[in-house]
MINU-161733 format. One record per atom (N, C-alpha, C, O): residue number from 1; residue in one letter; atom name; x negated, y negated, z. Coordinates in Angstrom, 2 decimals. Atoms other than C-alpha are relative to their C-alpha. Layout:
N
i;aa;at;u;v;w
NUM;a;CA;X;Y;Z $
...
end
This chain:
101
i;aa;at;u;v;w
1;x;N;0.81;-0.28;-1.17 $
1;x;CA;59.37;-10.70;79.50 $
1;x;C;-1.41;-0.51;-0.24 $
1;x;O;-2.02;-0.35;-1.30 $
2;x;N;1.46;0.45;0.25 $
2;x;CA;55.96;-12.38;80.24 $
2;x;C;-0.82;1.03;0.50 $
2;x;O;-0.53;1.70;1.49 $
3;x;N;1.07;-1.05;-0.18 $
3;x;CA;52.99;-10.16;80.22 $
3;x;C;-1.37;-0.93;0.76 $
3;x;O;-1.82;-1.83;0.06 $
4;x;N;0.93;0.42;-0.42 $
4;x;CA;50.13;-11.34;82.58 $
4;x;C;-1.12;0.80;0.27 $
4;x;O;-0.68;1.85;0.74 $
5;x;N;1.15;-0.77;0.09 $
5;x;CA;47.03;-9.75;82.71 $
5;x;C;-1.04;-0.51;1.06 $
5;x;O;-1.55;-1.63;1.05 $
6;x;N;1.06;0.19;-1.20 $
6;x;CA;44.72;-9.48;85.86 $
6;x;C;-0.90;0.72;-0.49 $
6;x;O;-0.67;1.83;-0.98 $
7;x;N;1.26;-0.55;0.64 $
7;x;CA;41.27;-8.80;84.81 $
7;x;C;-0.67;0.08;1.16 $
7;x;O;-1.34;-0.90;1.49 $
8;x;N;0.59;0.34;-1.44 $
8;x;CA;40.04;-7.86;88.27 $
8;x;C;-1.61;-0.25;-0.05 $
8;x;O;-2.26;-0.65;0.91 $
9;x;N;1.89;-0.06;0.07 $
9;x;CA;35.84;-7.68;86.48 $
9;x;C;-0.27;-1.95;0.15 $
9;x;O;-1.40;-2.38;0.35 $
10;x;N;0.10;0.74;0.12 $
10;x;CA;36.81;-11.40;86.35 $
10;x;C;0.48;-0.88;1.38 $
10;x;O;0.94;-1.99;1.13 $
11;x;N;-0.22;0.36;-1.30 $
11;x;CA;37.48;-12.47;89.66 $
11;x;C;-0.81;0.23;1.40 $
11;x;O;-0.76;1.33;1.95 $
12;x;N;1.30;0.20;-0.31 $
12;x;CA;34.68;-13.43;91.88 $
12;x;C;0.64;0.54;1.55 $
12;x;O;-0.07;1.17;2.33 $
13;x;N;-0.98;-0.49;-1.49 $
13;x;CA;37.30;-12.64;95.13 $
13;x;C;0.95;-0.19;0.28 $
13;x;O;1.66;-1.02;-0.28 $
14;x;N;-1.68;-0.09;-0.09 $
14;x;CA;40.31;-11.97;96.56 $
14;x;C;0.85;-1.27;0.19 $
14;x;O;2.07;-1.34;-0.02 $
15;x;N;-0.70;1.46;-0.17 $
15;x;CA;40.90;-15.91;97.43 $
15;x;C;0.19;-0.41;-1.92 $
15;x;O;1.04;-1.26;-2.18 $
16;x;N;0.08;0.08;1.31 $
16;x;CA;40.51;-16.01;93.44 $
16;x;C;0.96;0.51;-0.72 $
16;x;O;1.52;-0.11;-1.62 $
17;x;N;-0.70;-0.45;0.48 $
17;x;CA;42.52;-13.53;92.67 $
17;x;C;1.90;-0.65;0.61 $
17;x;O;3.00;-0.60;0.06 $
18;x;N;-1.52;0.69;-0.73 $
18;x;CA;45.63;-15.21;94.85 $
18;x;C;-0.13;-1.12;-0.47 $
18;x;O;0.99;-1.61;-0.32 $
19;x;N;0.04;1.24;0.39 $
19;x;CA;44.68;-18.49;93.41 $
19;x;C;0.68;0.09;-1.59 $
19;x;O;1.19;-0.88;-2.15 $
20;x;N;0.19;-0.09;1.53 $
20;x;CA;45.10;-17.27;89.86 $
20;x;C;1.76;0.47;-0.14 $
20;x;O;2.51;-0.08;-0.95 $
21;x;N;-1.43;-0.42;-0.31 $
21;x;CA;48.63;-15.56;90.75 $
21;x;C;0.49;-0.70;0.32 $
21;x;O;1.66;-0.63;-0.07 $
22;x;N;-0.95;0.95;-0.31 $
22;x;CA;49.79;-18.40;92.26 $
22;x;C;0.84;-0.87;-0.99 $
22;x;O;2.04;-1.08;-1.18 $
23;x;N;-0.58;0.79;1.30 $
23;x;CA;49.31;-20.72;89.06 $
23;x;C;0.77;0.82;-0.79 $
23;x;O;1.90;0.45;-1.10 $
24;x;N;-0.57;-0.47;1.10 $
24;x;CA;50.12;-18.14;86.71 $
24;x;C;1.43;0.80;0.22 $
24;x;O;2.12;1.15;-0.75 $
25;x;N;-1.64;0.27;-0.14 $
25;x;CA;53.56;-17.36;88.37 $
25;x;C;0.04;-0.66;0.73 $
25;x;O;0.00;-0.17;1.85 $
26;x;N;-0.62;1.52;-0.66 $
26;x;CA;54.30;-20.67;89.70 $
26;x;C;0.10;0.44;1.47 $
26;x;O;1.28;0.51;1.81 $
27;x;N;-0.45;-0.10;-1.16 $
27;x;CA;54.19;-19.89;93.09 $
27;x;C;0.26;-1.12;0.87 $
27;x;O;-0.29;-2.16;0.50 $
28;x;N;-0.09;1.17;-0.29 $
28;x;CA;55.23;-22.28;95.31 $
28;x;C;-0.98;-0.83;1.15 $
28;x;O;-1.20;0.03;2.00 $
29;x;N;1.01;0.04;-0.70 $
29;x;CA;52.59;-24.35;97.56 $
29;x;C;-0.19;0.49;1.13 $
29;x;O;-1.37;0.58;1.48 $
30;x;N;0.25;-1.02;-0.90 $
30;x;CA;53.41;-22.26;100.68 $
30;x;C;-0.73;0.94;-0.08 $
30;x;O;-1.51;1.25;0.82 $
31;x;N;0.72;-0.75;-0.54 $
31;x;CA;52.10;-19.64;99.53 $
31;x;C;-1.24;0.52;0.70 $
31;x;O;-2.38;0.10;0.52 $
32;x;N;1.31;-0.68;-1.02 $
32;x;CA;49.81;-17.79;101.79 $
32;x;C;-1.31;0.63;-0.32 $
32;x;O;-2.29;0.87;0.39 $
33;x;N;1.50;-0.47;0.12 $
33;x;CA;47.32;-16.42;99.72 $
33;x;C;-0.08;1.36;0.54 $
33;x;O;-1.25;1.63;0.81 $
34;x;N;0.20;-1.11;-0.83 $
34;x;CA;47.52;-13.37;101.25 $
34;x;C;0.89;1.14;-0.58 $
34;x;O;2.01;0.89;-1.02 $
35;x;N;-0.70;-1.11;0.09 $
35;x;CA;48.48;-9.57;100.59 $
35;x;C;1.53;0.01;0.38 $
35;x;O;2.35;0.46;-0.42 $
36;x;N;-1.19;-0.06;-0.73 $
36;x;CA;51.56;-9.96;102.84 $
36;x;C;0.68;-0.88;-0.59 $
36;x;O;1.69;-0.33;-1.04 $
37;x;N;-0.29;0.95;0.55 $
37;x;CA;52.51;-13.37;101.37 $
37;x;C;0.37;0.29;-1.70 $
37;x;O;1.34;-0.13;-2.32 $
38;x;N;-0.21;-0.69;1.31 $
38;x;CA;51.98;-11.54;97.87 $
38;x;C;1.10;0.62;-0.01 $
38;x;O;1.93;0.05;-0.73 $
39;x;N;-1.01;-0.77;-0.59 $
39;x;CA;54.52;-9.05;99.02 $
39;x;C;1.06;-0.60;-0.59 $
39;x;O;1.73;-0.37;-1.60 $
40;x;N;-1.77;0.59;-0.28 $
40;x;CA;57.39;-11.53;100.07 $
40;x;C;0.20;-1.06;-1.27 $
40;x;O;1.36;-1.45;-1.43 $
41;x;N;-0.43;0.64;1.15 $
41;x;CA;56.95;-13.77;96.66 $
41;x;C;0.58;1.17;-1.25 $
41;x;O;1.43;1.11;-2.13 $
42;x;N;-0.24;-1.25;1.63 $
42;x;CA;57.04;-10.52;94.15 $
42;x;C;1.48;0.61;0.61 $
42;x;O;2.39;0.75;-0.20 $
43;x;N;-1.78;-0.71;-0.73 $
43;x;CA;60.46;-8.95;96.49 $
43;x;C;0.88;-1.19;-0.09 $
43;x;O;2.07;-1.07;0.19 $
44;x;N;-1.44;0.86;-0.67 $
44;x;CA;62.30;-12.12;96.71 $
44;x;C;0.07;-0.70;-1.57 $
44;x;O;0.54;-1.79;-1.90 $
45;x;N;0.06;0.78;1.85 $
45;x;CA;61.78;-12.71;92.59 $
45;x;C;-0.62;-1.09;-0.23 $
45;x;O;-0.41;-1.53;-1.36 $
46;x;N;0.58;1.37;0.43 $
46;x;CA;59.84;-15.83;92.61 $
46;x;C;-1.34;0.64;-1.33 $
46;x;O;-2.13;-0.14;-1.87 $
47;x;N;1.09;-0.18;0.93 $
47;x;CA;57.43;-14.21;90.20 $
47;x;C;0.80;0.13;-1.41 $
47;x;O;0.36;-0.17;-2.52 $
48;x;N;-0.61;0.31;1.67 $
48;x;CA;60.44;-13.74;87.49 $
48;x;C;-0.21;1.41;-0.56 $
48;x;O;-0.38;2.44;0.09 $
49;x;N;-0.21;-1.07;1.18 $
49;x;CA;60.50;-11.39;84.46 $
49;x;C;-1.18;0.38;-0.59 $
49;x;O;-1.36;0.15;-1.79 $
50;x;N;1.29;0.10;-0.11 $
50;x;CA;57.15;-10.50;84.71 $
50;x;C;-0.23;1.43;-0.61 $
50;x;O;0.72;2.21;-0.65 $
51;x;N;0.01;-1.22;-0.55 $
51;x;CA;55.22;-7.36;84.01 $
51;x;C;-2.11;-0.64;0.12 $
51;x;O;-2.75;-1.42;-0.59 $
52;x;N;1.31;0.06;-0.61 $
52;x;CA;51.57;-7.56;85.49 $
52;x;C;-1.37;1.07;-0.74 $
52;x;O;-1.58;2.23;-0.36 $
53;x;N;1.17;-1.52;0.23 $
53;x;CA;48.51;-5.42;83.81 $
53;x;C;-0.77;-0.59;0.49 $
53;x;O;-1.02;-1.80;0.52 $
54;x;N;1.35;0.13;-1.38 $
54;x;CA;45.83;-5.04;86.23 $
54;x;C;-1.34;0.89;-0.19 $
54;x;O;-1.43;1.96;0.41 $
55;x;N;0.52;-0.40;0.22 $
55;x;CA;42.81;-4.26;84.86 $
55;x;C;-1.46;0.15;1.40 $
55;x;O;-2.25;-0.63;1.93 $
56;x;N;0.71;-0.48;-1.51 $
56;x;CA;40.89;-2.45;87.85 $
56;x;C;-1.94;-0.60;0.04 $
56;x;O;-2.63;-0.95;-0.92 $
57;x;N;1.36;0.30;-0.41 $
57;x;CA;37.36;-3.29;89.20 $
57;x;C;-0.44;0.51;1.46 $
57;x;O;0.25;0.12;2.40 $
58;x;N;0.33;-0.58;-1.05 $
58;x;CA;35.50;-1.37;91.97 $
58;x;C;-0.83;-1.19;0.58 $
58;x;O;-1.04;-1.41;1.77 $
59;x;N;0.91;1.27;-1.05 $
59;x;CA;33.44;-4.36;92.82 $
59;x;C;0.30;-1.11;1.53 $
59;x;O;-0.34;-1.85;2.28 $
60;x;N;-1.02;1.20;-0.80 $
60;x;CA;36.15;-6.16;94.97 $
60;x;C;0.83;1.14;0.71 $
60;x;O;1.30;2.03;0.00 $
61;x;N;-0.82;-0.48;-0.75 $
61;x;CA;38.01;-4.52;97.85 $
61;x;C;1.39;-0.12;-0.67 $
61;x;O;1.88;0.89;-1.17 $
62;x;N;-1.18;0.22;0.09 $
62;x;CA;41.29;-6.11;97.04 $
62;x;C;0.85;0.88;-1.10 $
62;x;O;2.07;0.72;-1.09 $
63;x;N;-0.82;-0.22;1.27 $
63;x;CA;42.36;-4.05;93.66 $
63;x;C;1.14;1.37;0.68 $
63;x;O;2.25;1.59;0.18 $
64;x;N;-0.72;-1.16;-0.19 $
64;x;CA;43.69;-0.77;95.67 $
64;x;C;0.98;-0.69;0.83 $
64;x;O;2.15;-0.41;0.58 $
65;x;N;-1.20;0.27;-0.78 $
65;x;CA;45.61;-2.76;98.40 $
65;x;C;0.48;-0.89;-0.83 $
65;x;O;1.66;-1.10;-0.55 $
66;x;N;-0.69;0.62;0.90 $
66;x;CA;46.32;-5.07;95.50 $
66;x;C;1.38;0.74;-0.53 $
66;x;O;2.54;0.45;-0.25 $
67;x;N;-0.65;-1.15;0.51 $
67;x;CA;47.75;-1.95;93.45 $
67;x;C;1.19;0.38;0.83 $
67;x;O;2.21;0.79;0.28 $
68;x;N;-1.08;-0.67;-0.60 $
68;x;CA;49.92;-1.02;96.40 $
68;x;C;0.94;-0.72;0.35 $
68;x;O;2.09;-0.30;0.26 $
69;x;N;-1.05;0.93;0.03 $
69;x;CA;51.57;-4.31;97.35 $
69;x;C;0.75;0.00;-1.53 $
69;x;O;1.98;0.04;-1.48 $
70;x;N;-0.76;0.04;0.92 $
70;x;CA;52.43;-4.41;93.47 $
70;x;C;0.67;1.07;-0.25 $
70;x;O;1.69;0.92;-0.94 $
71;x;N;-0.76;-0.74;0.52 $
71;x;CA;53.48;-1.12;93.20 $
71;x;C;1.17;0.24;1.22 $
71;x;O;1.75;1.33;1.24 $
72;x;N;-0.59;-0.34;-1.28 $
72;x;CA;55.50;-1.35;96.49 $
72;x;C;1.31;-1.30;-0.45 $
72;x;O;2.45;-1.27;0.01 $
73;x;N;-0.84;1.24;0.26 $
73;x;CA;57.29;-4.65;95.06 $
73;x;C;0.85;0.41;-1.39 $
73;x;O;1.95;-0.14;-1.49 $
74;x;N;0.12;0.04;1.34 $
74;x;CA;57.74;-3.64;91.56 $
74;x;C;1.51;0.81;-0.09 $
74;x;O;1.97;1.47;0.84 $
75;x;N;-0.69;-0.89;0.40 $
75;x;CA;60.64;-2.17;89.64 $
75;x;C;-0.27;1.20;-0.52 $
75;x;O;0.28;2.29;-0.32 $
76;x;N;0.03;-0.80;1.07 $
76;x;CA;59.17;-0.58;87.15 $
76;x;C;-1.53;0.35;0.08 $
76;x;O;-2.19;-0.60;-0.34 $
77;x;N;1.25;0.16;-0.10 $
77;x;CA;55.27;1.17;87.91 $
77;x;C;-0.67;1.02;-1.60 $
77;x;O;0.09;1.97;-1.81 $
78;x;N;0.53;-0.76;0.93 $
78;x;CA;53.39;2.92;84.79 $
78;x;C;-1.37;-0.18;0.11 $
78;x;O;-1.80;-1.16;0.70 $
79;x;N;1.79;-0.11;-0.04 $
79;x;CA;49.46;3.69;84.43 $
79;x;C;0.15;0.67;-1.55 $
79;x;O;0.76;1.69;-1.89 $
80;x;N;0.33;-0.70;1.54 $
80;x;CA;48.53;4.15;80.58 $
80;x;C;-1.73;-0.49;-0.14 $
80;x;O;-2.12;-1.42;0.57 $
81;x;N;1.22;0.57;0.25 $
81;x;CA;44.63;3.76;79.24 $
81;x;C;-0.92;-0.77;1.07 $
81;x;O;-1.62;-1.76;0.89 $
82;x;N;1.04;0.55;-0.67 $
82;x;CA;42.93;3.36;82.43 $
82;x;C;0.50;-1.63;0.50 $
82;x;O;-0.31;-2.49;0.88 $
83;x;N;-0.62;1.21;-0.34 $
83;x;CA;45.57;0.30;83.19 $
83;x;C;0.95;-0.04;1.10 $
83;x;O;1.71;0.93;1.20 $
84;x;N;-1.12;0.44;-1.14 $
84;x;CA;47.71;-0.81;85.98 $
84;x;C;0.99;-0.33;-0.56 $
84;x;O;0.79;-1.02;-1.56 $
85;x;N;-0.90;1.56;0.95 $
85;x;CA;51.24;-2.32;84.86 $
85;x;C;1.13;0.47;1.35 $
85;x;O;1.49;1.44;2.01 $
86;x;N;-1.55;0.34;-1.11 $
86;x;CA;54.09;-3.29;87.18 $
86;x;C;0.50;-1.11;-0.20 $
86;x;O;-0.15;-2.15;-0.26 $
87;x;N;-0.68;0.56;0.81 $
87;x;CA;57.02;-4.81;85.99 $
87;x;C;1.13;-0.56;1.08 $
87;x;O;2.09;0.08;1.52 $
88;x;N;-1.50;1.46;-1.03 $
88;x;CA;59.48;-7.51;88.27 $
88;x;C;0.39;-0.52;-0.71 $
88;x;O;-0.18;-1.47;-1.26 $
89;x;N;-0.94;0.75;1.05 $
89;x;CA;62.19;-8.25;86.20 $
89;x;C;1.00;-0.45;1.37 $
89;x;O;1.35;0.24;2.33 $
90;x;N;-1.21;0.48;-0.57 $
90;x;CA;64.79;-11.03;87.71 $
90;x;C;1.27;0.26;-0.26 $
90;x;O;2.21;-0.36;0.24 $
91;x;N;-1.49;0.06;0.81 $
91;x;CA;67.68;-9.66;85.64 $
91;x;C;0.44;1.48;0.39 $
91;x;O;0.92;1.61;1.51 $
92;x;N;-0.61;-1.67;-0.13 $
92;x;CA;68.64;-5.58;85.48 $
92;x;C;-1.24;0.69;-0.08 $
92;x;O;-1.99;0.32;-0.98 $
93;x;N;0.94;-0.93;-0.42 $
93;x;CA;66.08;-3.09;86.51 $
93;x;C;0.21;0.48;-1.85 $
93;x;O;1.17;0.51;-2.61 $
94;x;N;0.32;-0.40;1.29 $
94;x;CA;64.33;-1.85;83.22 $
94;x;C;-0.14;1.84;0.07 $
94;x;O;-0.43;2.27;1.19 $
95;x;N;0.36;-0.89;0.24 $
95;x;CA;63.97;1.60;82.29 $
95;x;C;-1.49;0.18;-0.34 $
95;x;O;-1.89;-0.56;-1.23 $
96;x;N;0.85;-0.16;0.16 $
96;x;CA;60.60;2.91;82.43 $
96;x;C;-0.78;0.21;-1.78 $
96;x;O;-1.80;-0.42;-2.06 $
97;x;N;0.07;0.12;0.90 $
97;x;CA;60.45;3.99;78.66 $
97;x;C;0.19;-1.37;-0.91 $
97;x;O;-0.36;-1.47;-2.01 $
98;x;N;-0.65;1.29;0.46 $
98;x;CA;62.10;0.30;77.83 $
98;x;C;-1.63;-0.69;-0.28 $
98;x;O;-1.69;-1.35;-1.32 $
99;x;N;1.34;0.80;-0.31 $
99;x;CA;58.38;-1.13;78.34 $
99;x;C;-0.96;0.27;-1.11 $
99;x;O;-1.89;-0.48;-1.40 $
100;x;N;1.37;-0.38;0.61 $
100;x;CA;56.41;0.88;75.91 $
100;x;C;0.91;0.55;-1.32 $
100;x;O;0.56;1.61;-1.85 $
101;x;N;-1.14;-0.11;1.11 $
101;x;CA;59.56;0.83;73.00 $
101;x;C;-0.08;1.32;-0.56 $
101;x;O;0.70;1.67;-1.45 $
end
């Protein structure tokens, strides 16, 4: 499983933060850029065997409706150390304990 890490203190805005998701799971050039568009790539598996940590930032609107499209898509949601993580596996739904051995 690939581990990607959203550093939201590092993302100047939400067109940034969809730019950065796109490359870093291959999205394909349709996408929309957009919350909704986020949505229908993370539900229909194009993001893969993923698990996402989302390190929060109050500076930027996008991290709570971020937070909820991922945790609305996700198999697998956990919060440890002040962290986000949500986990889209393409293969068999993981057990929540499975993640943190």
């Amino acid at each position: 499983m690939k581990l990607l890490l959203l550093d939201m203190n590092e993302m100047e805005s939400e067109e940034a933060v969809h730019n950065y998701l796109m490359e870093k799971l291959a999205f394909p050039d349709y996408y929309g850029k957009n919350l909704d568009a986020l949505s229908d790539m993370l539900t229909d598996g194009a993001a893969g065997n993923v698990c996402v940590e989302l390190v929060r930032c109050t500076a930027l609107d996008a991290p709570v409706k971020l937070e909820t499209v991922l945790e609305d898509a996700a198999q697998t949601v956990e919060e440890r150390d002040g962290k986000f993580y949500a986990v889209f596996a393409g293969f068999e739904p993981l057990e929540p304990s499975s993640m943190w051995g």
